[in-house]
N, C-alpha and C positions, 0 to 999 in steps of 0.2 A: 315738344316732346312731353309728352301725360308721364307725371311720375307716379309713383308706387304706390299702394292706398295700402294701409296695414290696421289690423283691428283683432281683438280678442273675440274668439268665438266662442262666450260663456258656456257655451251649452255642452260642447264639444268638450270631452276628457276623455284621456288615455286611460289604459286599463292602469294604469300609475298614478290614476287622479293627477294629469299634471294636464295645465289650460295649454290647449292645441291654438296656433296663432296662424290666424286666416289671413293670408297676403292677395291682392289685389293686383294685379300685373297686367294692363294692355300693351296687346302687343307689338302696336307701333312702338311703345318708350322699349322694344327687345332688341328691335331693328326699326328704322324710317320706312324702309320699303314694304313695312306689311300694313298694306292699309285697308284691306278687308277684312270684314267678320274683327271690328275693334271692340268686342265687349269683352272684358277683361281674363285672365287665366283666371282661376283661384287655386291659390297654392294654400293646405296646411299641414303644418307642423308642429311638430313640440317643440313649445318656447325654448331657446336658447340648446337645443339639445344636438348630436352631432351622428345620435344614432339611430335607427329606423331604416329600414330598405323602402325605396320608389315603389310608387305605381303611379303607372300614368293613364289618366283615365279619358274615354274620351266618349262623349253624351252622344244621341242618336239624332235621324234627320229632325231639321227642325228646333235641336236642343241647343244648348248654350250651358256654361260652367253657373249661371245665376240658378238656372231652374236644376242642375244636378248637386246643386250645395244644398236644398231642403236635406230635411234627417236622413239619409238612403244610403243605398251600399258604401260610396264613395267617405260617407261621414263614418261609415262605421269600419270601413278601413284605417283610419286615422286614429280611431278607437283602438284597433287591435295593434299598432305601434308603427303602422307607415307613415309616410311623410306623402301625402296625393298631390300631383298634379292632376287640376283637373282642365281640360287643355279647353282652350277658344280657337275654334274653326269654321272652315266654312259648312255647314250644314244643310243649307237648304233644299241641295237637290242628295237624293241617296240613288244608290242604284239601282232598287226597282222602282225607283221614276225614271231611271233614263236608260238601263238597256232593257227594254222592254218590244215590243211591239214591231216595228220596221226598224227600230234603231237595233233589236237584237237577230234579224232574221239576216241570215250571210255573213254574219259577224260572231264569231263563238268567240271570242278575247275580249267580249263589251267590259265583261264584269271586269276581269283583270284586269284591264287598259285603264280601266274607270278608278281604280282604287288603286292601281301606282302612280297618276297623275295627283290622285288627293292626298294620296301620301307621302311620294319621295319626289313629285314635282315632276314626272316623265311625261315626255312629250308625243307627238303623235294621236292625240287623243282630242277632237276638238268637242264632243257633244256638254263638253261642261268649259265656263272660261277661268279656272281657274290660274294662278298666277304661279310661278315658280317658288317664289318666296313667299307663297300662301301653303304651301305644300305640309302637311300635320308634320313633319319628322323634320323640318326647318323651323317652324315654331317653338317645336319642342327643344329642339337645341339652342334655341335663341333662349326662351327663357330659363332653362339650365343654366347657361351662361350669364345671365343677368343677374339670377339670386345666388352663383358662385363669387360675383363681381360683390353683390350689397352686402350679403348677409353671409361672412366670413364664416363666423363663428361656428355654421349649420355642417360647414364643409362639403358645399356641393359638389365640389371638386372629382368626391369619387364617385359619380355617376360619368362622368366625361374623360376620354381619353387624352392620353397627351394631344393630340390632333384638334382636339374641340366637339370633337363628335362624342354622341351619347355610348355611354359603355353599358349596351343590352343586356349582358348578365348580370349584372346589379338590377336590372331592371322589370320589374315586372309589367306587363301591361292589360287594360281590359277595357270594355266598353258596353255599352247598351243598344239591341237595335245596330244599326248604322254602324256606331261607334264598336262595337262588338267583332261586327266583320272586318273594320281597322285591325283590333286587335287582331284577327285570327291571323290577314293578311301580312303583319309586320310580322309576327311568330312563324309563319311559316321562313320568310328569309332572312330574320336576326334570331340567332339565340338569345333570347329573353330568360328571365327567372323564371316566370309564371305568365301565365294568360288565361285571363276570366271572360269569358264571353255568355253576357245577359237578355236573350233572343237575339243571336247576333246575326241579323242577316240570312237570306237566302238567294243569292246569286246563282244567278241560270247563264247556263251556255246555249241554250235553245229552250223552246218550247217543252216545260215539264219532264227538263236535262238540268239538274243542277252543276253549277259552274268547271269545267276542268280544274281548275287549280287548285280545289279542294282537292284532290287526290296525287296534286306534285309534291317530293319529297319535303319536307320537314325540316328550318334547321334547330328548330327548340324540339325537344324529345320529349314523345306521349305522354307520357308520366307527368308535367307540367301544366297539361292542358287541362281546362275545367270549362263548361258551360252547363248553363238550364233553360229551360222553358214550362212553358205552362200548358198543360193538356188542353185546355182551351182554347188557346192561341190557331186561328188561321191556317197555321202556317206548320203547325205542332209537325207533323210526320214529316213535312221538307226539314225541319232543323232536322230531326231525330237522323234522317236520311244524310246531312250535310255531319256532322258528329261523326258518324259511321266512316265517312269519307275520309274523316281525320283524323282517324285512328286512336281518337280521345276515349279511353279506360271508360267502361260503362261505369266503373264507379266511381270515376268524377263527373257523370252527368246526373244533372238534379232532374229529374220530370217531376214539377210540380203539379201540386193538384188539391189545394186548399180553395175552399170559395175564392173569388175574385175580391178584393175591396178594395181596390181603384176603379177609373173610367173602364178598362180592358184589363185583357187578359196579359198581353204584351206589355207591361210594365209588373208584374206581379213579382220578378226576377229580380227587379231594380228597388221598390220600396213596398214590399208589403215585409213589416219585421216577423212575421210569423215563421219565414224561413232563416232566420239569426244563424240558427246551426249550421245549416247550408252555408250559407257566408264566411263561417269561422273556418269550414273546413277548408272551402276554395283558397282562402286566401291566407291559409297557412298561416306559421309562428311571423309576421312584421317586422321583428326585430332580425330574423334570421333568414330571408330568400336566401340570399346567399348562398348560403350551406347545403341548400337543394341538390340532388344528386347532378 
């Protein structure tokens, strides 16, 4: 069993100048049976501190918690008083790699089918193999429970219900890409604090039909939802159109439109800091989700 890798993340400060501590968590040492996608969580925190509301973050196809710890949204949540999980999973296929083509024509519940399997571990769904105990919302509760186990003091405790299950309104969550449509999709059936979605997906129910389940009831309330994209992006008017779907307040949506300065447009969301104010707004007071209506 790999144990816990723990390390100062000099760089990293709270708006309290107090040093945020980068914990390293694979997540076979959460559970034995998770033996895919083992490159570590990274969790941070304020050293020794008890207060800060979650967010759980989870990277796009492709990503990993090593490549969403450079300086970006995720670091700069930590900055404004949360405590990030940034989650390790399986990644590498998303959904417009796989319900696409033949795999989406006769089938309008691809997308759905595809993201309750990668999320709560539902079955019925064979075009991807992932495992039950690979499932993001069993990970995630595994490692809640591991750093409520080590690290006392932080008081994980109240993120998890007596049961051991995650307690969603303490909870805020978001993602990028891939990880984004995670969030919207967990938001839609747990009340969450908040949900930040950063190009997050466009899931189709057919052919230039974005997904049904965007338009089934809600159980986190409009007001909470926040996403952006970049007028640039591809894909710009299916989010703008999938947003719509969601009832998400035109003015928690960011439409970006600053030059590019990454590789694409589709990460402008996630690390260009020219959008800082954007980010502050989404992600609200850190010390207080909670309190959220």
């Amino acid at each position: 069993m790999r144990k816990l890798t723990i390390g100062l993340a000099a760089l990293l400060v709270s708006s309290a100048q107090a040093a945020v501590v980068r914990v390293d968590v694979h997540p076979s040492a959460t559970a034995p049976d998770i033996l895919a996608a083992d490159s570590p969580h990274i969790v941070l925190v304020e050293a020794g501190s008890a207060a800060g509301d979650l967010l759980l973050w989870m990277p796009g196809t492709g990503g990993s918690p090593r490549i969403a710890a450079r300086p970006d949204f995720p670091q700069f949540a930590a900055q404004q008083g949360y405590r990030v999980i940034i989650l390790s999973y399986i990644t590498d296929q998303g959904v417009s790699n796989i319900c696409v083509g033949k795999n989406l024509r006769g089938n309008r519940s691809c997308a759905e089918d595809f993201r309750n399997k990668r999320i709560f571990g539902g079955g019925g769904f064979s075009l991807v193999a992932d495992q039950p105990q690979d499932a993001i919302v069993n990970r995630f509760t595994r490692i809640l429970q591991k750093l409520k186990e080590t690290r006392p003091d932080e008081q994980w405790e109240q993120f998890l219900n007596a049961d051991g299950s995650p307690r969603w309104e303490r909870i805020a969550v978001g993602g990028q890409s891939q990880g984004g449509g995670h969030a919207a999709f967990i938001a839609k059936t747990k009340p969450v604090a908040r949900v930040v979605m950063l190009s997050g997906g466009w899931d189709k129910s057919a052919r230039g039909e974005i997904a049904n389940w965007y338009g089934k009831p809600s159980a986190t309330p409009s007001e909470r939802w926040y996403a952006t994209y970049h007028v640039e992006e591809r894909t710009a008017n299916t989010m703008a159109e999938i947003n719509r779907a969601l009832r998400i307040p035109s003015a928690n949506v960011g439409v970006l439109d600053k030059p590019v300065q990454g590789p694409n447009a589709h990460g402008e969301g996630l690390s260009n800091r020219a959008y800082q104010s954007w980010w502050k707004f989404a992600l609200g007071r850190g010390a207080s989700v909670s309190e959220l209506p």
